[in-house]
N, C-alpha and C positions, 0 to 999 in steps of 0.2 A: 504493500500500500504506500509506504514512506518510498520507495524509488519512484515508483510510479505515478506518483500524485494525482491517488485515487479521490480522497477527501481533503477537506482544511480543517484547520486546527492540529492537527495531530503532532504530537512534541514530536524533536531530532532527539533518539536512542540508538544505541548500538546493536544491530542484531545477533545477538550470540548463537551458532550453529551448532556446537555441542549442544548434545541432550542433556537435561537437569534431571533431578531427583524427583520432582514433583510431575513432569512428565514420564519418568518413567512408572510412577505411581498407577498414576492416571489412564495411559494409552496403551502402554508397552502390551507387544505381541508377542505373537511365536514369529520363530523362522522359518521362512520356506523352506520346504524339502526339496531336493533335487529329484527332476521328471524320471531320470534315468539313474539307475543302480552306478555307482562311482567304484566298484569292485567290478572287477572281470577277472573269471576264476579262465583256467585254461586245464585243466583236468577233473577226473571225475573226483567225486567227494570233497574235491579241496575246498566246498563250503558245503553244508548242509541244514538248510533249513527246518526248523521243526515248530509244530503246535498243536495242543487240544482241541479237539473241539468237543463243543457239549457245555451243561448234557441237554441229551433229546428230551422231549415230554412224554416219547415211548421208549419203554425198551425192547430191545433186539429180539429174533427170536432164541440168543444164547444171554440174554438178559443183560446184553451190555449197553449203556447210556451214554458213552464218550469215541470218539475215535484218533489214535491219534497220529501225525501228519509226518510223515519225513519224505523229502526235497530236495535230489541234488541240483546244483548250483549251474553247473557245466552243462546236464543232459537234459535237465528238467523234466529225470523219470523220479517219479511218486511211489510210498509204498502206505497202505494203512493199515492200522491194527485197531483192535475194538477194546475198548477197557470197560470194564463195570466201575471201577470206582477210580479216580485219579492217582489213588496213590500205586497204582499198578505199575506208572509212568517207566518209573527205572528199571524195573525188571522185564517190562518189554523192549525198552529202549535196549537192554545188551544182546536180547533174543536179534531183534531188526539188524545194529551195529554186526554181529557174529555171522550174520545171513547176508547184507550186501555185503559186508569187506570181504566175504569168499565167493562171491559173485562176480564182483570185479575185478579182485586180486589189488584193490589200493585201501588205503586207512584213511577213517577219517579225520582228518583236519582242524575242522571249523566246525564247531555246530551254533546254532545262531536259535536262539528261541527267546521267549518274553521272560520276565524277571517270577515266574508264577512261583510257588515253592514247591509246586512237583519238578522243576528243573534247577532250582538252587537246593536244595536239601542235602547236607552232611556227607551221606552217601556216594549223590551225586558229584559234588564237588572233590571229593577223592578219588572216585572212579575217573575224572578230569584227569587228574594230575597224575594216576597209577598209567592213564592209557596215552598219554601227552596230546590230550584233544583241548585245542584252543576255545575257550569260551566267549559267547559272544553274545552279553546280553540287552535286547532294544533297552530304551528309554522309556517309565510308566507314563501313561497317555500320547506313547506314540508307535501307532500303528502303522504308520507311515515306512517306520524303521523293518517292520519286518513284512513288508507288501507282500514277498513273496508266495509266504505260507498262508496270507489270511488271501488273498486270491486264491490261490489256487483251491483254501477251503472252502468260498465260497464257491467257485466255478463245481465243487464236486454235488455239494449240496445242493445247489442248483439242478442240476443234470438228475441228481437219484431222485429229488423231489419230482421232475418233470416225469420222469420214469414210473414212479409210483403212479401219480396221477393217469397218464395214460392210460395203462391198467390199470385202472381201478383199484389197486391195491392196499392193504393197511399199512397201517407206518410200524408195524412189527418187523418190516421188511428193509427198513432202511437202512441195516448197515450191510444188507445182501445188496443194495441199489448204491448204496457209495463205494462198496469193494467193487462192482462191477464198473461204476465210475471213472474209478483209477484205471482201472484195468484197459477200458477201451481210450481215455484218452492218454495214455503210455503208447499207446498204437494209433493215435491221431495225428496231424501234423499242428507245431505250435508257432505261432507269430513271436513268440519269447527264444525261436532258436532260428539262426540264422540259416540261409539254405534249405531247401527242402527235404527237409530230415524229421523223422518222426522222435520222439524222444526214445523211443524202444533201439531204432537205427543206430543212434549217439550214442549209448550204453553199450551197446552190446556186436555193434560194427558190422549188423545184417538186416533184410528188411524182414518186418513182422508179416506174420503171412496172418490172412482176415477170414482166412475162407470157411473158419469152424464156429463166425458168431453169429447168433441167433437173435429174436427179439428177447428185451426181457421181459417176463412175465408171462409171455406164451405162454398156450397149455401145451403138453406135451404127454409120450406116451413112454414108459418107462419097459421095456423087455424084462419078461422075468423066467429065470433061468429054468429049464427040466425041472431041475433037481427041486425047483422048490412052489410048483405049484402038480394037480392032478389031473388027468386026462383032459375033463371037460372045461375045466377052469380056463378063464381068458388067461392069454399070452402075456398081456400088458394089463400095468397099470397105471391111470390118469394124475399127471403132476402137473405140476405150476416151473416152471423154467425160472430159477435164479438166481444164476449167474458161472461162472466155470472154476473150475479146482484146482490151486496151486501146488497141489502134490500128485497129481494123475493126469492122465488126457481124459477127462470124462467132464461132463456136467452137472452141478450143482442143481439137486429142482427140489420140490418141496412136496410130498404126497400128501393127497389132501385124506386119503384114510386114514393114516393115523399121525398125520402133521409132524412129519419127521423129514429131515434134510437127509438125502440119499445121493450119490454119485456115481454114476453110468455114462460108457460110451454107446451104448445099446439104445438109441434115445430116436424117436421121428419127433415132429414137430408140428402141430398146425400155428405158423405164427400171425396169420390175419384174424385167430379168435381167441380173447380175453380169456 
């Protein structure tokens, strides 16, 4: 106003352009986040993201209410585990850690999660320093800091919920629709990796083959062996399709006789009926 003599009257002062105390009182903000991650990892595990999520309003059909998240940095391949209670955290966490690092034959590094105390706990913090994994924990009320893992929780969440819905489905099924989740977009292509690469590709240095996925929640007909039905008795019996088995080649489905999870490569499909 004083350069520009906007009004009259107004006294000659000095404008002082440091900030005061009383402005910072008053105005002070946060700081921008940068749009773009300012780390660039260049192999696998050299970061790895991780976080809870939960709990649901249902539980699973193994009674679990939480799931929780790890993220490599490099590949941006996903793996999820389902917890009943959080304090599970650390004893899945060495099951997951013992399972990629002999998958991909590297250690990890960096693990990057929120300041929760299922990730600072006594425990945890020695099992840090016994395994020489650098810790890296965001800043409280800022989300911002660990974008990674709360996208991509939300992107899963998103997807099983769409999934459920389509089907008709109850939300006893949600942690069968977020494992599945993971599962197909680790075989998607991501805008977070450079080059048209899927993240399964960047892991594991071959292309995922798709040719064995079905819809989820199809009904489906389950083959049942000789040995364990009698002459007349039907061949199959009627499941619900939910998702596939990380320990076999078979499919995960759910029989609706006596509401049990079973796994079969012996499997047809109607997948255009609910």
């Amino acid at each position: 106003m004083q350069e520009k003599d906007l009004v009259k009257g107004l006294p000659k002062f000095v404008v002082q352009k440091e900030s005061c105390g009383a402005c910072n009182l008053g105005k002070q903000s946060r700081k921008s986040f940068p749009k773009e991650s300012q780390t660039k990892t260049r192999e696998r595990l050299e970061i790895v993201h991780t976080d809870v999520c939960g709990p649901m309003q249902h539980k699973s059909l193994d009674g679990s209410r939480y799931f929780l998240l790890f993220l490599d940095d490099f590949t941006h391949m996903c793996w999820v585990y389902f917890l009943k209670q959080k304090s599970d955290t650390f004893s899945t966490f060495k099951k997951a850690k013992a399972m990629i690092e002999k998958q991909s034959g590297c250690s990890i590094k960096i693990l990057r999660s929120d300041g929760g105390g299922e990730f600072t706990s006594k425990e945890f913090t020695k099992f840090y320093e016994d395994e020489g994994i650098e810790r890296q924990v965001t800043l409280p009320y800022s989300p911002q800091q660990k974008g990674a893992a709360e996208r991509k929780n939300r992107s899963l969440v998103e997807m099983a919920r769409t999934m459920l819905a389509e089907q008709d489905l109850p939300f006893k099924f949600w942690a069968e629709a977020v494992y599945t989740s993971a599962y197909l977009q680790n075989r998607l292509p991501s805008r977070a990796i450079e080059g048209d690469l899927t993240p399964m590709e960047k892991w594991c240095g071959h292309k995922p083959n798709v040719s064995h996925l079905k819809v989820f929640g199809s009904i489906c007909y389950v083959h049942i062996p000789d040995q364990r039905r009698r002459k007349l008795e039907a061949k199959a019996k009627r499941c619900i399709f939910i998702g596939y088995s990380n320990q076999t080649k078979g499919y995960r489905v759910f029989n609706l006789e006596n509401e049990k999870i079973e796994i079969s490569r012996d499997v047809e499909f109607e997948e255009e009926k609910k």
